[in-house]
Each structure stands twice: as structure tokens, then as C-alpha cells.
N, CA, C and O of each residue as an XYZ file, in Angstrom:
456
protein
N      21.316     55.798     73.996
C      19.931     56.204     74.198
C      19.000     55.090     73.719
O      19.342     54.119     73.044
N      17.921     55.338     74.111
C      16.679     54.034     73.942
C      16.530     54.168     72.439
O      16.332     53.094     71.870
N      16.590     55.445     71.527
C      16.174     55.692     70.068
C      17.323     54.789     69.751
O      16.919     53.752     69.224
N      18.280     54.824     69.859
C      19.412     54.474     69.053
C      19.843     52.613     69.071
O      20.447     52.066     68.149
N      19.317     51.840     70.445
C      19.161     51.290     70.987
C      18.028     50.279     69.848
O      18.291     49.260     69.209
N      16.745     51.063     69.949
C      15.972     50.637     68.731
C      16.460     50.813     67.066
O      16.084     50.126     66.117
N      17.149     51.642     67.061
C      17.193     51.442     65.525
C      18.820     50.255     65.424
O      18.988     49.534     64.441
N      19.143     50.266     65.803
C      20.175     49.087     66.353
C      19.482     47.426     66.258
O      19.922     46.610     65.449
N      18.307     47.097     67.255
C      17.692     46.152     66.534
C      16.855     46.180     65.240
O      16.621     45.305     64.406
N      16.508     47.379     65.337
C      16.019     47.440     63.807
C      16.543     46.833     62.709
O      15.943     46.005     62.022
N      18.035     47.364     62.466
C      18.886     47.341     61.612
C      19.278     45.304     61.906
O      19.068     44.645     60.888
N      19.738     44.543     63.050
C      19.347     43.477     63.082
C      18.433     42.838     62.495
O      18.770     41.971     61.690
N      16.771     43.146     62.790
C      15.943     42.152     62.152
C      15.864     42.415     60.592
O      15.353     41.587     59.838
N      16.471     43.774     60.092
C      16.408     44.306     58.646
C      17.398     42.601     58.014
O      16.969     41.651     57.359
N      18.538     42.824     58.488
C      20.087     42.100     58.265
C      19.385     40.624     58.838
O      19.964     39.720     58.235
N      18.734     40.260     59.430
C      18.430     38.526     59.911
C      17.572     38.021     58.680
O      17.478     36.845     58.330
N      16.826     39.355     57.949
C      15.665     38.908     56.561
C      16.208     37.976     55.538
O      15.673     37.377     54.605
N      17.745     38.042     56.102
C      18.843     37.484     54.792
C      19.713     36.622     55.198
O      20.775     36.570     54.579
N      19.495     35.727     56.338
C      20.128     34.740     57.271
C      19.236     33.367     57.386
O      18.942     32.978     58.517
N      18.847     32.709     56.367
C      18.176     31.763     56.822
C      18.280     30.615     57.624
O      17.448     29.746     57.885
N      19.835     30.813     58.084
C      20.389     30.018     59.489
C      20.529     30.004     60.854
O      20.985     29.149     61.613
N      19.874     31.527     61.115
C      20.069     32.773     62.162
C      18.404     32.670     62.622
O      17.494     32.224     61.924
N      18.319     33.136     63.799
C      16.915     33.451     64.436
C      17.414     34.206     65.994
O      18.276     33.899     66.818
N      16.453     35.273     65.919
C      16.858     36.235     67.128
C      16.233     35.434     68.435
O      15.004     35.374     68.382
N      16.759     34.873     69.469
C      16.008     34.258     70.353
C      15.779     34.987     71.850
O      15.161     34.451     72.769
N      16.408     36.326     71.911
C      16.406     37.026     73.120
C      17.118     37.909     72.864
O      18.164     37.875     72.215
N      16.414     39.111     73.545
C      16.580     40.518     73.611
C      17.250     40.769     74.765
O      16.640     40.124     75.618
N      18.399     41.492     75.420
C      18.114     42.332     76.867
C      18.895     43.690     76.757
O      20.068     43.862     77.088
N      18.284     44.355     76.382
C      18.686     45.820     76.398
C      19.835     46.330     74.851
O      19.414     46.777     73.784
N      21.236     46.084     75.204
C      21.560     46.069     73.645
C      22.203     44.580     73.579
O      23.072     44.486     72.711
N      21.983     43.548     74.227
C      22.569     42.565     74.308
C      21.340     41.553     73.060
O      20.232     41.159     73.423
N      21.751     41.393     72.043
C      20.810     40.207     70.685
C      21.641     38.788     71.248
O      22.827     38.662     71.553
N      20.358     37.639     71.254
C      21.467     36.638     70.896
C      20.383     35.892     70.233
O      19.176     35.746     70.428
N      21.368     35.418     69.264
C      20.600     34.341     68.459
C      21.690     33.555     68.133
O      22.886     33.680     68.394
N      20.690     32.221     67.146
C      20.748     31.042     67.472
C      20.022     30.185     66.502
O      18.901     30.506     66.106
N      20.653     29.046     66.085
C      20.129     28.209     64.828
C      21.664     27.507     64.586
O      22.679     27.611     65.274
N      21.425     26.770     63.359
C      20.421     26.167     62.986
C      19.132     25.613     63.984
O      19.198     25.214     65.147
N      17.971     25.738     63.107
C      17.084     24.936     64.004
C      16.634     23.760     62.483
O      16.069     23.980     61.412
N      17.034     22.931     62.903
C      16.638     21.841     62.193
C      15.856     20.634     62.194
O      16.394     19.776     62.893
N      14.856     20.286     61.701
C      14.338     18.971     62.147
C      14.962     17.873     62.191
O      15.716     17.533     61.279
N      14.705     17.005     63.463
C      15.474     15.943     63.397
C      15.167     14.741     62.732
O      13.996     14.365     62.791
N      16.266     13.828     61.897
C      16.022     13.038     60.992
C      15.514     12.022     61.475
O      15.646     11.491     62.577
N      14.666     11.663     60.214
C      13.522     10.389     61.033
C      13.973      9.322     61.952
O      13.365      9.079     62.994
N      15.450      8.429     61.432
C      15.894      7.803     62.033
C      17.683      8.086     62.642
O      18.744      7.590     62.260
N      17.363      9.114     63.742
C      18.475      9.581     63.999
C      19.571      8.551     64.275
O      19.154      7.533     64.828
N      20.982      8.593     63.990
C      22.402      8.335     64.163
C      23.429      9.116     64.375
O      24.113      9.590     63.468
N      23.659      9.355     65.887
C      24.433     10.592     65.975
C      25.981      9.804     65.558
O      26.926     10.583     65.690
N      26.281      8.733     65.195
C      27.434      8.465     64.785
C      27.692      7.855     62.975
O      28.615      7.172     62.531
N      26.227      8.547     62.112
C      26.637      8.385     60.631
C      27.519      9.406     60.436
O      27.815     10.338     61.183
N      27.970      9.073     59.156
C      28.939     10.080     58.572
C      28.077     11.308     58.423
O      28.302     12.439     58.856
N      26.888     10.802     57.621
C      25.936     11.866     57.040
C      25.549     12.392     58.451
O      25.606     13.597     58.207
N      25.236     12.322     59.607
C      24.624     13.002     60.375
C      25.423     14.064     61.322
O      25.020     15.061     61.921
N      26.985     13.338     61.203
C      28.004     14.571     62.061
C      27.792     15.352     60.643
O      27.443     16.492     60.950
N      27.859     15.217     59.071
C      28.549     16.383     58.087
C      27.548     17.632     58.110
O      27.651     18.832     57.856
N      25.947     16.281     58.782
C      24.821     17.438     58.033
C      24.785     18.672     59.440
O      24.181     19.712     59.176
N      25.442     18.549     60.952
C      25.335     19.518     61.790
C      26.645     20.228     61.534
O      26.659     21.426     61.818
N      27.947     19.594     60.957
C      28.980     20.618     60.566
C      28.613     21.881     59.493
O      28.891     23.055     59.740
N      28.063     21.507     58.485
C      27.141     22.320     57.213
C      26.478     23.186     58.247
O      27.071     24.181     58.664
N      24.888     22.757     58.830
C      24.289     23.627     59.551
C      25.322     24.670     60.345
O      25.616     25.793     59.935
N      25.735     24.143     61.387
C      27.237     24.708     62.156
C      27.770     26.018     61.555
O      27.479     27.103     62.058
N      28.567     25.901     60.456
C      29.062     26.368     59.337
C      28.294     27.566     58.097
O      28.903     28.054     57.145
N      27.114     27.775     58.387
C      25.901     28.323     57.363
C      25.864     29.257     58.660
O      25.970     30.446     58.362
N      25.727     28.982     60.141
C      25.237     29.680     60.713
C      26.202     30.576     61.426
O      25.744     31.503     62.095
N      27.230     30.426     61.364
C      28.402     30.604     61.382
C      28.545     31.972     60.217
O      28.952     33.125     60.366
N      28.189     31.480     59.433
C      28.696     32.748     58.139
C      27.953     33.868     58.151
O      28.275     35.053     58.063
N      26.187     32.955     58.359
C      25.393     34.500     58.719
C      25.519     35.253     59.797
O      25.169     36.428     59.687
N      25.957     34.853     60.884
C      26.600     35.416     61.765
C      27.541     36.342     61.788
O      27.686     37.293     62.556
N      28.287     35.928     60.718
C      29.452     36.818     60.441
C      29.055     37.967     59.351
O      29.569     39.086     59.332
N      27.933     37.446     58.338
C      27.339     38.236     57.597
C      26.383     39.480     58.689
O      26.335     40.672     58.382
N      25.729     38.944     59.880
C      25.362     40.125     60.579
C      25.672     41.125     60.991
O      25.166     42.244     61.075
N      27.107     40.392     61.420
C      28.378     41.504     62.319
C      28.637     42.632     60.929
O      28.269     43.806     60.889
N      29.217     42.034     60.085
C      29.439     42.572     58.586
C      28.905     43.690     58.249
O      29.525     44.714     57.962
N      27.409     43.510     58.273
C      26.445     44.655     58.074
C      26.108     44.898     58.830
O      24.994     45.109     58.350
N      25.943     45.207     60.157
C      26.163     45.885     61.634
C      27.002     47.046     61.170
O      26.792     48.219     60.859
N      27.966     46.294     61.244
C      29.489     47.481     61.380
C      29.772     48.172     59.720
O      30.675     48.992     59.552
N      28.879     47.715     58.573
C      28.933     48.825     57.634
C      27.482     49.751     58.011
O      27.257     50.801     57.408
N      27.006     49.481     58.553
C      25.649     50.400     58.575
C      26.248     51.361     60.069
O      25.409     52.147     60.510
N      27.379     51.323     60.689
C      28.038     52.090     61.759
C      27.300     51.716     62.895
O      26.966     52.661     63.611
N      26.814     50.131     63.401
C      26.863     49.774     64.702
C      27.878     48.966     65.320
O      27.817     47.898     64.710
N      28.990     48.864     66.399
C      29.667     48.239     66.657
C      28.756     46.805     67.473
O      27.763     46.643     68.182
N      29.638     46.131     66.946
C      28.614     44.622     67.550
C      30.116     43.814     67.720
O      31.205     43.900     67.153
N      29.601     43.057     68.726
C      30.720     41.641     68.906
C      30.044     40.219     68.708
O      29.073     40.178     67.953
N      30.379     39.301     69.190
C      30.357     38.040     68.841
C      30.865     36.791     69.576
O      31.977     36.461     69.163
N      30.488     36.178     70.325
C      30.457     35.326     71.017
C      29.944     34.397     70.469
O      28.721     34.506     70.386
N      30.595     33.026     69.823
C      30.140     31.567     69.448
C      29.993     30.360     70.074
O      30.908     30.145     70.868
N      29.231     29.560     70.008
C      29.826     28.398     71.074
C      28.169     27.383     69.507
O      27.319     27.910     68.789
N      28.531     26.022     69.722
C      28.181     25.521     69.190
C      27.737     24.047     70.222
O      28.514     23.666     71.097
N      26.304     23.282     69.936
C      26.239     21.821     70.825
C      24.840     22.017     70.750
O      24.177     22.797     70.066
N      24.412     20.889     71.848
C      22.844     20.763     71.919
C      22.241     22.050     72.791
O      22.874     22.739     73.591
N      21.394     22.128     72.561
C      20.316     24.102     73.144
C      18.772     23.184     73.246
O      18.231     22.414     72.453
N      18.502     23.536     74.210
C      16.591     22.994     74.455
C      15.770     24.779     73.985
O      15.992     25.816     74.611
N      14.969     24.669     72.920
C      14.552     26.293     73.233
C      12.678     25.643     73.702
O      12.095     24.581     73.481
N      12.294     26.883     74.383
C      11.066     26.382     75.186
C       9.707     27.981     75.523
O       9.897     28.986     76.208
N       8.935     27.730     75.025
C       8.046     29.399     75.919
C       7.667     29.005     77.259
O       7.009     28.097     77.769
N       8.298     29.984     77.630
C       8.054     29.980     79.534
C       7.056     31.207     79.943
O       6.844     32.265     79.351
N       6.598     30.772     80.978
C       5.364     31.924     81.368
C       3.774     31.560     80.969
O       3.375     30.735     80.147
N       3.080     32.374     81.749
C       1.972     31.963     81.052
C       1.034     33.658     81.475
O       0.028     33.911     80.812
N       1.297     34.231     82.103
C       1.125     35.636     82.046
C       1.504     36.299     80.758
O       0.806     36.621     79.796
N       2.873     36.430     81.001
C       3.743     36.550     79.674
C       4.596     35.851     79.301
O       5.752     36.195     79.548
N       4.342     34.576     78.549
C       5.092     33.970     77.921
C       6.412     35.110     77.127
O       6.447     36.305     76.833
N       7.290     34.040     77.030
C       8.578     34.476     76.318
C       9.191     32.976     75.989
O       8.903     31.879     76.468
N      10.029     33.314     75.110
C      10.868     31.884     74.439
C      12.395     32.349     74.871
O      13.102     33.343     75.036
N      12.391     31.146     74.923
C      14.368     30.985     75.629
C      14.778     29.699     75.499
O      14.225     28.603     75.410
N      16.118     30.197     75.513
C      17.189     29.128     74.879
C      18.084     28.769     75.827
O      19.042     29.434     76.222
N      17.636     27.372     76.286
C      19.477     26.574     77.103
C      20.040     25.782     76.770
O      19.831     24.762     76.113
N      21.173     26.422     77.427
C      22.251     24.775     77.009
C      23.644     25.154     77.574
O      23.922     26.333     77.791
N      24.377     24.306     77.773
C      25.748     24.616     78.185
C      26.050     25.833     76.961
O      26.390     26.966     77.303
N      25.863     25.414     75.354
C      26.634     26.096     74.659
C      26.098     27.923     75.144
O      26.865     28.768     75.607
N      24.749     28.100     74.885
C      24.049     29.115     75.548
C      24.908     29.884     76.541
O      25.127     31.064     76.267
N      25.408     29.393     77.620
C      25.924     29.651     78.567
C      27.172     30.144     78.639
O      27.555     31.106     79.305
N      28.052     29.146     77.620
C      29.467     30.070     76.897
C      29.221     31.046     76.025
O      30.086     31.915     75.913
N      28.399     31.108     75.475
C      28.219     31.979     74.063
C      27.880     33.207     74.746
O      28.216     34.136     74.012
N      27.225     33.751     76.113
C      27.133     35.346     76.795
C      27.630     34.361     77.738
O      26.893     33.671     78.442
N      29.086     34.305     77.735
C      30.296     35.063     78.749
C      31.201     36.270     77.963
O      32.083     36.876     78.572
């Protein structure tokens, strides 16, 4: 039902208050997906330092856990939820101008709701 439906994301944005790696980026019906790290990029990027693969494995990895921390408390508060991961580069963007909305692409996007 639509009540149950809502208290379902409810219980999400309650559980995301405590994910500072996590961000809800789209809604469709009971389908959440989110998505992060969102990180600024370093002044003088090197996608081949040591420090710059460890610092997106960490991010990777943080977001990863709250993720798992969501599912966690999903399914003790008695909502069944699943989980689909995929990890890489994502463009997020507001589209529209009637009604704007924000959305997220990317190949990983694309594996992550199959």
C-alpha cells in the first residue's frame, strides 16, 4: 500500500541521518537508490597516485558499510530491502526546468538497478 510504501522511505531517510557516505538520489515507487561518496576533487588530480586510488578505495569502502548499515536497519525495523552495488565514475545533474529533478549516470548506475 502507498501508507506503508511511505513509512518505508521514511524509515530510510530516518537510517541515511547516520550515513555520511550515502545520499538518496532517486525515488521510483519502492525502488531507493542511492549513491556517494560524493567527494571533491583534489586540487591536483592523479588518477595513478597511490594516495588517490587508496583515497576512492576508503570512500568505496565507507559507502559500502553504510549501505550495509541501511539494509541492517531496514530489516531490524521489519522492511525487507535488497542491494545492488556497482562502484566507478557517475555524472549526477538537475534535469528539467518545469520540474527539475536530480539524477545520476553512469555505466556503474546502470549495473547497480539490474
Amino acid at each position: 500500500t502507498s501508507a506503508a510504501i511511505a513509512e518505508a522511505h521514511a524509515a530510510v531517510d530516518a537510517v541515511l541521518r547516520h550515513c555520511p557516505n550515502l545520499s538518496r538520489v532517486k525515488t521510483r515507487g519502492r525502488r531507493i537508490t542511492l549513491a556517494g561518496p560524493f567527494n571533491s576533487p583534489p586540487e591536483q588530480p592523479s588518477s595513478h597516485s597511490a594516495d588517490a586510488v587508496r583515497a576512492v578505495a576508503e570512500g568505496s569502502a565507507a559507502a559500502i558499510a553504510d549501505a550495509l548499515f541501511v539494509l541492517g536497519a531496514l530489516a531490524h525495523l521489519g522492511f525487507s530491502a535488497t542491494a545492488n552495488i556497482a562502484s566507478g565514475p557517475a555524472v549526477g545533474a538537475v534535469l528539467g526546468s518545469e520540474r527539475p529533478g536530480y539524477d545520476v549516470f553512469g555505466a556503474p548506475v546502470d549495473a547497480a538497478n539490474r
